[in-house]
PyMOL commands that place a pseudoatom at each C-alpha (Angstrom):
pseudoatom trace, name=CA, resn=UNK, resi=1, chain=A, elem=C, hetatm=0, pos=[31.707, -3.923, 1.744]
pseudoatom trace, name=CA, resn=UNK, resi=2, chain=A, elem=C, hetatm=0, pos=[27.753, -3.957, 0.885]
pseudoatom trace, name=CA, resn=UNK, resi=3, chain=A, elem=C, hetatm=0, pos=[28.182, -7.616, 0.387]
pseudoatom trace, name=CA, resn=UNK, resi=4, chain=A, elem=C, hetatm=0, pos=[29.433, -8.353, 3.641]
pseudoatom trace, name=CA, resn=UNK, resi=5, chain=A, elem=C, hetatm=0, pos=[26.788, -6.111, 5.179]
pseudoatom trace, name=CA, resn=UNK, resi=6, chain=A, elem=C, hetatm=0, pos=[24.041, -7.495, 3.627]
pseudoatom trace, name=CA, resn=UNK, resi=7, chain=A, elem=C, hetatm=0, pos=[25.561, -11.519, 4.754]
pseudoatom trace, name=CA, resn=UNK, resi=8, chain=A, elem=C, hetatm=0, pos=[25.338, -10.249, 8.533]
pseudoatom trace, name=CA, resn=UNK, resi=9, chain=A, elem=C, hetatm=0, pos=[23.158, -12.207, 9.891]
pseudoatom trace, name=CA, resn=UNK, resi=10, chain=A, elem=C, hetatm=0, pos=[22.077, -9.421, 12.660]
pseudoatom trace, name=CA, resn=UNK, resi=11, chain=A, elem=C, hetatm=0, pos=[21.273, -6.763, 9.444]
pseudoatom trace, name=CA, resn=UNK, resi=12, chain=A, elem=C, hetatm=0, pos=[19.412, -9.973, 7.999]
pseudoatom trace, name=CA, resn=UNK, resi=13, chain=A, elem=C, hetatm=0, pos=[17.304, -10.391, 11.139]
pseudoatom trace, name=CA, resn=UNK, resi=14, chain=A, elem=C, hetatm=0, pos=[16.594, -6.313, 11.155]
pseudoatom trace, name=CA, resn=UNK, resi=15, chain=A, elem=C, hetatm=0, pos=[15.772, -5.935, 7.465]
pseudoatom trace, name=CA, resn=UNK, resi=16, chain=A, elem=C, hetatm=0, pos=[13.162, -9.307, 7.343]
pseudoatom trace, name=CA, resn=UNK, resi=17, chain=A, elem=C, hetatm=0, pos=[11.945, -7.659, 10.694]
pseudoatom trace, name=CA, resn=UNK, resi=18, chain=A, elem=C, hetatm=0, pos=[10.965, -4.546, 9.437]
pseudoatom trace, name=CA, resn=UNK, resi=19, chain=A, elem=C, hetatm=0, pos=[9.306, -5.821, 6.756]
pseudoatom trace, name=CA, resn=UNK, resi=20, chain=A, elem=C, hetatm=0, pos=[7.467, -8.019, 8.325]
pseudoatom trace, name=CA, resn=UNK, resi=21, chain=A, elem=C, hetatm=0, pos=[6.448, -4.706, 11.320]
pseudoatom trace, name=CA, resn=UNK, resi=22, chain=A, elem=C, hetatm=0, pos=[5.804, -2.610, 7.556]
pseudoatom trace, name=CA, resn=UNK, resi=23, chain=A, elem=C, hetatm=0, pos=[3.147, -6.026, 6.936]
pseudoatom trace, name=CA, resn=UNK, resi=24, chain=A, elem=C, hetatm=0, pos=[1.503, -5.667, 10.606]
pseudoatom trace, name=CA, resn=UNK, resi=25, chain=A, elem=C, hetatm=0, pos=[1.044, -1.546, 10.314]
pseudoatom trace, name=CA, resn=UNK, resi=26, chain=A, elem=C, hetatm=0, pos=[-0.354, -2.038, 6.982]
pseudoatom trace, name=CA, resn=UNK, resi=27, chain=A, elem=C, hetatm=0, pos=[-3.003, -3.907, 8.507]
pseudoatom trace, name=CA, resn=UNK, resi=28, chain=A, elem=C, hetatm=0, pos=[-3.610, -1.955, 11.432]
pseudoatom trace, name=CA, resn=UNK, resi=29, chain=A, elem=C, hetatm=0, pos=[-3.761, 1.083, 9.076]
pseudoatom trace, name=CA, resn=UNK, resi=30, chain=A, elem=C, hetatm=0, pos=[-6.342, -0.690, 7.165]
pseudoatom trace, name=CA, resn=UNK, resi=31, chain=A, elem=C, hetatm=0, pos=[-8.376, -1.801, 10.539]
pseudoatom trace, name=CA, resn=UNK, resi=32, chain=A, elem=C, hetatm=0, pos=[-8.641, 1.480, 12.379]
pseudoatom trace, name=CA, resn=UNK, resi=33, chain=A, elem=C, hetatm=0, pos=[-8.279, 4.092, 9.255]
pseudoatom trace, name=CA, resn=UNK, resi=34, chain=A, elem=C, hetatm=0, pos=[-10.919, 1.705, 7.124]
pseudoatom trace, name=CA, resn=UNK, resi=35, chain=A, elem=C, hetatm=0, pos=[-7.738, 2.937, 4.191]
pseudoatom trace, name=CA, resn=UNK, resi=36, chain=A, elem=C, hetatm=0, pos=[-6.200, -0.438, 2.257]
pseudoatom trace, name=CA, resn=UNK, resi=37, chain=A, elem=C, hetatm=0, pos=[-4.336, 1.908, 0.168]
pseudoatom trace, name=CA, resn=UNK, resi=38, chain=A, elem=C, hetatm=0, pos=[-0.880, 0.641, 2.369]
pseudoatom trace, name=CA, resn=UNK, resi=39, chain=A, elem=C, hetatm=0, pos=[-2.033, -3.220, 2.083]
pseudoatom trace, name=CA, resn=UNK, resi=40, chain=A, elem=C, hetatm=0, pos=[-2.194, -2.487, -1.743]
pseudoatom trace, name=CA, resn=UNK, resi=41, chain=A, elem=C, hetatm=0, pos=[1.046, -0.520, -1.615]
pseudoatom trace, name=CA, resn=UNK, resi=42, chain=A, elem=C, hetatm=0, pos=[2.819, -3.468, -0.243]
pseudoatom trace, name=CA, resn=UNK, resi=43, chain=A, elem=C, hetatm=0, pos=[1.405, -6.202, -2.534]
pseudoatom trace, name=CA, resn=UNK, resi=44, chain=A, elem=C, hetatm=0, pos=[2.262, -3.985, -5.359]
pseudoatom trace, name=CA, resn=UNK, resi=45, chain=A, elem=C, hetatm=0, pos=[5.797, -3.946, -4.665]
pseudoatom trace, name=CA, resn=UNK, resi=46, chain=A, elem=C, hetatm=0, pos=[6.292, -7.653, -3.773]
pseudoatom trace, name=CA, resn=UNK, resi=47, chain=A, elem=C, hetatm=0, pos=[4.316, -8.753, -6.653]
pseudoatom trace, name=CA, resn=UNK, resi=48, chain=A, elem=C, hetatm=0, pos=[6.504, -7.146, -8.905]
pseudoatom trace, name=CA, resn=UNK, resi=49, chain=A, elem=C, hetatm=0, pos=[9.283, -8.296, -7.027]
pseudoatom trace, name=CA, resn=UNK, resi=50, chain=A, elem=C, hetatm=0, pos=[8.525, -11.858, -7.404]
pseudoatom trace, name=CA, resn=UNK, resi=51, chain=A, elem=C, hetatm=0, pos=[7.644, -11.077, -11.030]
pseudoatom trace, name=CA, resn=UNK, resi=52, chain=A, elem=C, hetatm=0, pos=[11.278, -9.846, -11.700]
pseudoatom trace, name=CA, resn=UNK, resi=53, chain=A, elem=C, hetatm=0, pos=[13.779, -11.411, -9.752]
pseudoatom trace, name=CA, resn=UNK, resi=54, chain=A, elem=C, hetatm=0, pos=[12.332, -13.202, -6.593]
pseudoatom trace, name=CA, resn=UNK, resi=55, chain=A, elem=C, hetatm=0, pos=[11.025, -16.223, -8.278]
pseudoatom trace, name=CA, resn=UNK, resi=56, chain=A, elem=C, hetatm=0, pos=[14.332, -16.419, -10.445]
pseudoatom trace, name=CA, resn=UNK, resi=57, chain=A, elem=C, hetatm=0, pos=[16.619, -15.852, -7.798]
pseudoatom trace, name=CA, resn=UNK, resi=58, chain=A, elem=C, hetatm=0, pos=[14.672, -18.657, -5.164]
pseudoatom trace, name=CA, resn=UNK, resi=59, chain=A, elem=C, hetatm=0, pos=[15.174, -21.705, -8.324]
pseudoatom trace, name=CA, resn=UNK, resi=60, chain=A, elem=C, hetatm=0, pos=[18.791, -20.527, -8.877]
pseudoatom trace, name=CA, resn=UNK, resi=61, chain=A, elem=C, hetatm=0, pos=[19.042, -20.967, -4.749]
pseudoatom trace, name=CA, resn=UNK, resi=62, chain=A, elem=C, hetatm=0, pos=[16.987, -24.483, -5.179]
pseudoatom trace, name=CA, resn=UNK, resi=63, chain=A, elem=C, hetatm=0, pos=[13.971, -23.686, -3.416]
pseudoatom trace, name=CA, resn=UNK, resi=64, chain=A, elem=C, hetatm=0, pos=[10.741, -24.221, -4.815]
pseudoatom trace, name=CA, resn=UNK, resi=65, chain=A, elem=C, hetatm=0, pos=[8.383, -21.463, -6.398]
pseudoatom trace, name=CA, resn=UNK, resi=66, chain=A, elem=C, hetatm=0, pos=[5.776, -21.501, -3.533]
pseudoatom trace, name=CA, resn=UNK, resi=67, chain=A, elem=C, hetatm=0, pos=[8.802, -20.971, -0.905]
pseudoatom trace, name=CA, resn=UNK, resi=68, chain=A, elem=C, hetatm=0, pos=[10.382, -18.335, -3.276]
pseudoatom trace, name=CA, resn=UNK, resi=69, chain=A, elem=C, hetatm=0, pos=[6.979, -16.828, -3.392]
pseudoatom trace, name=CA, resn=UNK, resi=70, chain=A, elem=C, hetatm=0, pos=[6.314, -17.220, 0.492]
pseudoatom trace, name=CA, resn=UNK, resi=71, chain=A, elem=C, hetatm=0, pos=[9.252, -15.467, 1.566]
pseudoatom trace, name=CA, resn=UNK, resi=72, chain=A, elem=C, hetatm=0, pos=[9.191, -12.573, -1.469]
pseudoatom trace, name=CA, resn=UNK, resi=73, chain=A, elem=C, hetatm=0, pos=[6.081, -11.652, -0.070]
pseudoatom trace, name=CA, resn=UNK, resi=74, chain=A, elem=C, hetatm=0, pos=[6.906, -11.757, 3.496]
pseudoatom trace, name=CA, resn=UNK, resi=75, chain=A, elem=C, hetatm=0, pos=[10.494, -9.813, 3.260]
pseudoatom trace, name=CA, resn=UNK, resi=76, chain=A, elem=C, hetatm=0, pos=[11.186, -8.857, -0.430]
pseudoatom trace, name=CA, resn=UNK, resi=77, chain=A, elem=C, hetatm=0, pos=[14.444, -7.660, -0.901]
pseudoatom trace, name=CA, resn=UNK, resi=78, chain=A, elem=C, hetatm=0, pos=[15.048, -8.680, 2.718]
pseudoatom trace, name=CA, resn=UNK, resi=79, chain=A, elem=C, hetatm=0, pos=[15.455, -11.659, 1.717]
pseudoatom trace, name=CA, resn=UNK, resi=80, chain=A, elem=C, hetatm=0, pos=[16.702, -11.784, -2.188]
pseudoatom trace, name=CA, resn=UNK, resi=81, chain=A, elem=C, hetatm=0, pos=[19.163, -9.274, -2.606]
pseudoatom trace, name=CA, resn=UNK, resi=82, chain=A, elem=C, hetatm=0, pos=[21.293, -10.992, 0.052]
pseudoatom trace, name=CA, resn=UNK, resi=83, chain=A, elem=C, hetatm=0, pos=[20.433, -14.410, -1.060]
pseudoatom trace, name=CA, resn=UNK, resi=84, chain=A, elem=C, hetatm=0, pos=[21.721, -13.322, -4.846]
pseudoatom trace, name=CA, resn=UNK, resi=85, chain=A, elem=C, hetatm=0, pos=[24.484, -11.430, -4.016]
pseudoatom trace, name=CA, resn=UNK, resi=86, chain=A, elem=C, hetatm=0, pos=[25.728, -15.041, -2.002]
pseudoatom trace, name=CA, resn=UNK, resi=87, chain=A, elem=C, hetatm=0, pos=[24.869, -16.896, -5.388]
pseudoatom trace, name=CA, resn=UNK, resi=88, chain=A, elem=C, hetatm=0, pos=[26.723, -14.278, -7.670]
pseudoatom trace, name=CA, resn=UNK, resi=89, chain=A, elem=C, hetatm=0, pos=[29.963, -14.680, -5.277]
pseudoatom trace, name=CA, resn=UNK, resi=90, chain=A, elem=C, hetatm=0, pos=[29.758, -18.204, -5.681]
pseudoatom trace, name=CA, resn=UNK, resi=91, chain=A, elem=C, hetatm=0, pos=[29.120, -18.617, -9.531]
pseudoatom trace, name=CA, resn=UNK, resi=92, chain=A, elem=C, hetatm=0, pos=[25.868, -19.962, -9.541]
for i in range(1, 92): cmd.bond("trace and resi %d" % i, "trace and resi %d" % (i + 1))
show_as sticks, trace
zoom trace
């Protein structure tokens, strides 16, 4: 059931969405507040997401590392977890 969830392309839409809105108030946060800490936050935990399993996961799709790390940062699990749960299915 989480698999076909997560292969919904509407859920797909939402999930790189929010990320992307979590990007934009990180910024804002940082603009008015003069506070990084949520900029810092964020490229904490999509740096070590492309450390473990984004990079990994975009090769084994056939995309190249600067695309793999492109869209990491942009959506993180948004966009791998779905991605490798499609490339376990399929044996790859």
């Amino acid at each position: 059931m989480f698999y076909e969830v997560l292969q919904n392309k509407t859920v797909q839409f939402v999930a790189c969405l929010s990320s992307l809105a979590m990007w934009l108030g990180s910024f804002i946060i940082a603009a008015v507040k003069k506070n990084t800490i949520c900029i810092w936050l964020m490229v904490g935990a999509h740096t070590t997401q492309n450390a473990i399993i984004g990079i990994k996961t975009g090769k084994r799709a056939g995309l190249d590392t600067l695309t793999s790390i492109a869209k990491c940062y942009c959506y993180g699990f948004a966009w791998w977890l779905p991605l490798l749960l499609k490339l376990n299915k399929e044996g790859k």
